[in-house]
C-alpha positions, 0 to 999 in steps of 0.5 A: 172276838166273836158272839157266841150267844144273840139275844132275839127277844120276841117283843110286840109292836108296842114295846118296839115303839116304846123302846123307839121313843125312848131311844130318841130322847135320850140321844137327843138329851145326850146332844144337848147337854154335849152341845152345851157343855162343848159351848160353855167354859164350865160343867153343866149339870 
């Protein structure tokens, strides 16, 4: 399937370093709570 349509917001330097940052944290939640929940028997949540 190709991609007919790509979107290329025109965004300043401060929103691509706000979205940056936020990027960055939610990866680095994301491996702690898979690395927790692989290292544990139960959910945590």
């Amino acid at each position: 399937m190709r991609l007919s349509f790509k979107f290329k917001p025109k965004l300043s330097h401060k929103h691509l370093e706000i979205i940056k940052e936020l990027s960055w944290h939610t990866s680095k939640l994301y491996n702690i709570v898979n690395y927790a929940t692989l290292n544990s028997s139960c959910m945590i949540y």
